[in-house]
Backbone bond lengths (Angstrom), bond angles and torsions (degrees), N, CA, C in turn:
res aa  C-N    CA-C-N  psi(-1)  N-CA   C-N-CA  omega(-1)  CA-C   N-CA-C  phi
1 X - - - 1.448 - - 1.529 110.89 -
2 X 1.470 126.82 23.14 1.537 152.98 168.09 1.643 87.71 -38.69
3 X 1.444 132.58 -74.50 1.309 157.36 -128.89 1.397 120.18 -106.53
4 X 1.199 124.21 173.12 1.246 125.08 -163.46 1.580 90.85 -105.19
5 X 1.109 115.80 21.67 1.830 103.12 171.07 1.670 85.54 -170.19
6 X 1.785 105.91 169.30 1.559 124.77 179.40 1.144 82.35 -154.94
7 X 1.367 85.25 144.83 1.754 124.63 154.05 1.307 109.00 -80.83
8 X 1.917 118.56 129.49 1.238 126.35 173.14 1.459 103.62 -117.79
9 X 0.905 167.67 76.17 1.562 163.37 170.36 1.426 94.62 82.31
10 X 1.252 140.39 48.16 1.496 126.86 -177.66 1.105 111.08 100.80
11 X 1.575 138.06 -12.57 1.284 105.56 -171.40 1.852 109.39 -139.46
12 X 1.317 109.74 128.02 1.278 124.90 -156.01 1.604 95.65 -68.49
13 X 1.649 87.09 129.01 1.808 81.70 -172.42 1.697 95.17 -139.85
14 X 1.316 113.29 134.22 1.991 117.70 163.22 1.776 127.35 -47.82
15 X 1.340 91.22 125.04 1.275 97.48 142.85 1.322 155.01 -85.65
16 X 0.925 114.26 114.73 2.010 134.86 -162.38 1.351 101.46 -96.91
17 X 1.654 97.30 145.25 1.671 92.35 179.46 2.132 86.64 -122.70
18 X 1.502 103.76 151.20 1.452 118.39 -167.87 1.517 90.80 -56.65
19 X 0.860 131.25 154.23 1.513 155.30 152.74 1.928 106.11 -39.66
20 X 1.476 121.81 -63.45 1.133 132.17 -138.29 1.715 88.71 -96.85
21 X 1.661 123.30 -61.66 1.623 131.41 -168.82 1.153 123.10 -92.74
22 X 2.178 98.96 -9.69 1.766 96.95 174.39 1.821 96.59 89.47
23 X 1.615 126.08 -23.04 1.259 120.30 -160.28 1.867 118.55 -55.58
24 X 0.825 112.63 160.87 1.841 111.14 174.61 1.519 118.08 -80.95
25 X 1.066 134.25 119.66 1.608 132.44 -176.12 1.143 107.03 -153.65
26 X 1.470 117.01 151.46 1.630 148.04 174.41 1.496 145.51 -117.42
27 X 1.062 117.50 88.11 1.561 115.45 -159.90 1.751 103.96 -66.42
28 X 1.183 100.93 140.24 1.323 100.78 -174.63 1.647 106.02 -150.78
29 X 1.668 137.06 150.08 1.140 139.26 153.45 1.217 123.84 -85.84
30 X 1.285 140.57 157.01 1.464 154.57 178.67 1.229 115.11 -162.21
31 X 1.117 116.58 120.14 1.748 109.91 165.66 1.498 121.72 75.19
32 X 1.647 107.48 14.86 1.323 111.05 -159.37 1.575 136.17 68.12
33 X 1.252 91.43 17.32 1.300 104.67 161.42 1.793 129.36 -140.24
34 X 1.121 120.37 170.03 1.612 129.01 -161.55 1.173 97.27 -94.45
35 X 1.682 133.47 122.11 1.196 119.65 146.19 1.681 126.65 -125.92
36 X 0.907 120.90 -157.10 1.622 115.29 -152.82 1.912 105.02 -152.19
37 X 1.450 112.21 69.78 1.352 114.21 157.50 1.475 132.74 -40.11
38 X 1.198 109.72 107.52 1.592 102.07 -178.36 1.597 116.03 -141.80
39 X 1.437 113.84 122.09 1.102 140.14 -177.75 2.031 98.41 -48.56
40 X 1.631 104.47 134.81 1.139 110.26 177.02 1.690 131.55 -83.82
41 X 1.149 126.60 123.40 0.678 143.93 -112.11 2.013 83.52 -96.56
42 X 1.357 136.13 123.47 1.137 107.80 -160.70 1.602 126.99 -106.22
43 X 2.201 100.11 14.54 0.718 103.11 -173.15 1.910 100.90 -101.28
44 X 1.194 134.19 16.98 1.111 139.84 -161.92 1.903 96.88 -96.59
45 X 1.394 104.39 121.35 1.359 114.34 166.55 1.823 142.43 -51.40
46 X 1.500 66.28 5.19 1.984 81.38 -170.09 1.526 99.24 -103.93
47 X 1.828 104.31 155.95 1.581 100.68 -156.24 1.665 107.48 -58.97
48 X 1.217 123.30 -34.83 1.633 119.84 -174.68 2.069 102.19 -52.17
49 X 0.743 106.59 -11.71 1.769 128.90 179.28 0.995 125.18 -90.15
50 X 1.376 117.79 -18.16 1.700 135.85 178.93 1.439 90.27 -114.68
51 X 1.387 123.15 -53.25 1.906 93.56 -178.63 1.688 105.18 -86.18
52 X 1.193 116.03 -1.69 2.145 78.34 146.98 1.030 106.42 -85.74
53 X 0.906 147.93 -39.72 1.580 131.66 173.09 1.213 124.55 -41.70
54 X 0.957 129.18 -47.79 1.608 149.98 143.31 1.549 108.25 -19.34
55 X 0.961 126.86 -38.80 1.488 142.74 -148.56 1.750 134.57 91.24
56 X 1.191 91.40 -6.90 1.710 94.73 -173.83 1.247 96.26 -75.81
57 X 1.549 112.48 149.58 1.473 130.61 165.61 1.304 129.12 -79.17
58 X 1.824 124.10 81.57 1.543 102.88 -161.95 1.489 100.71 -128.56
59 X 1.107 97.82 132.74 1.727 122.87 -177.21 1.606 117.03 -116.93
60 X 1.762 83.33 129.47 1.938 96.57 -173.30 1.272 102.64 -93.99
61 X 1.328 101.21 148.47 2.004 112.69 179.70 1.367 96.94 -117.04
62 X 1.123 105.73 127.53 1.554 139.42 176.68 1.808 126.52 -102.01
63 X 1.791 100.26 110.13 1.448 83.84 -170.03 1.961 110.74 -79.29
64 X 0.999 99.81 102.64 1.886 94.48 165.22 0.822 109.11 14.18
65 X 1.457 93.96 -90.05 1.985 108.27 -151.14 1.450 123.87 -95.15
66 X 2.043 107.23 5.39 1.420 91.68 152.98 1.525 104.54 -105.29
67 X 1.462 119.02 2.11 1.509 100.09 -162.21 1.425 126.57 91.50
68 X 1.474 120.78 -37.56 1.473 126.08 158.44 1.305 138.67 -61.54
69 X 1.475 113.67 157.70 1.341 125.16 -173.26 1.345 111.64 -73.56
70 X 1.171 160.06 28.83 1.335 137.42 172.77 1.183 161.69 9.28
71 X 1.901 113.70 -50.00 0.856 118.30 -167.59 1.664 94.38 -164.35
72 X 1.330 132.39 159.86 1.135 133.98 157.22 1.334 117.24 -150.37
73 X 1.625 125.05 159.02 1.407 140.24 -151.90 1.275 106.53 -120.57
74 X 1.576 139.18 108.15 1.319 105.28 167.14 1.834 93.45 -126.70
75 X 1.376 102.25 133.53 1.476 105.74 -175.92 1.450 110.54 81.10
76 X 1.477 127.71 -3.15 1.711 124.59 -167.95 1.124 99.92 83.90
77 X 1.573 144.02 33.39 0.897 136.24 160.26 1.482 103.45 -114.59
78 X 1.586 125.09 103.15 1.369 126.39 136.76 1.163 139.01 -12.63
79 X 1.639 124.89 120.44 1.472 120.13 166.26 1.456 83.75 -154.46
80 X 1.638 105.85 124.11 1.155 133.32 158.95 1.613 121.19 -83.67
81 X 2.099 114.13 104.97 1.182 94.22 174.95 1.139 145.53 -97.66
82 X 1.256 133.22 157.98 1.764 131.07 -130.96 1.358 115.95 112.85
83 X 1.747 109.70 -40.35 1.304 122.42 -152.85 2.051 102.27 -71.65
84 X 1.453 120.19 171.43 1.294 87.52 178.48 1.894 108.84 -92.50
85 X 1.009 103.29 177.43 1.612 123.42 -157.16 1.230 110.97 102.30
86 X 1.635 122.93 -27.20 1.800 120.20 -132.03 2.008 72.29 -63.32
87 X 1.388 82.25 170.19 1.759 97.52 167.96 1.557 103.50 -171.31
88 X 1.709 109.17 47.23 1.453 123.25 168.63 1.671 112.50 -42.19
């Protein structure tokens, strides 16, 4: 999310910055559903907050229409939470 556009499975989609923190995010569908990429925020005290600070690039996926966190990216590496390992 470097750029003024991302690739989602093929399809060239904008980058938006939040209204309120300025942050970088991407609306995107999957699976029949809406979700909501959003660049981490790097002043937040929680560890996804210490590795952007760090420098790593980690981005939370947001489901729409419940409002929840799902999933997060740090470096392009996936971890779905729920999934096993998670240890939110």
């Amino acid at each position: 999310m470097d750029g003024d556009w991302v690739d989602v499975h093929g399809q060239r989609l904008r980058v938006r910055r939040t209204s309120a923190q300025r942050l970088r995010t991407v609306a995107f569908g999957m699976d029949g559903r809406d979700y909501q990429a959003i660049e981490q925020n790097r002043e937040k005290p929680s560890r996804w907050g210490q590795l952007a600070r760090d420098g790593h690039q980690v981005v939370q996926f947001k489901d729409v229409q419940t409002g929840r966190f799902v999933a997060v990216a740090v470096d392009s590496k996936v971890q779905v939470y729920g999934a096993v390992g998670d240890k939110r």
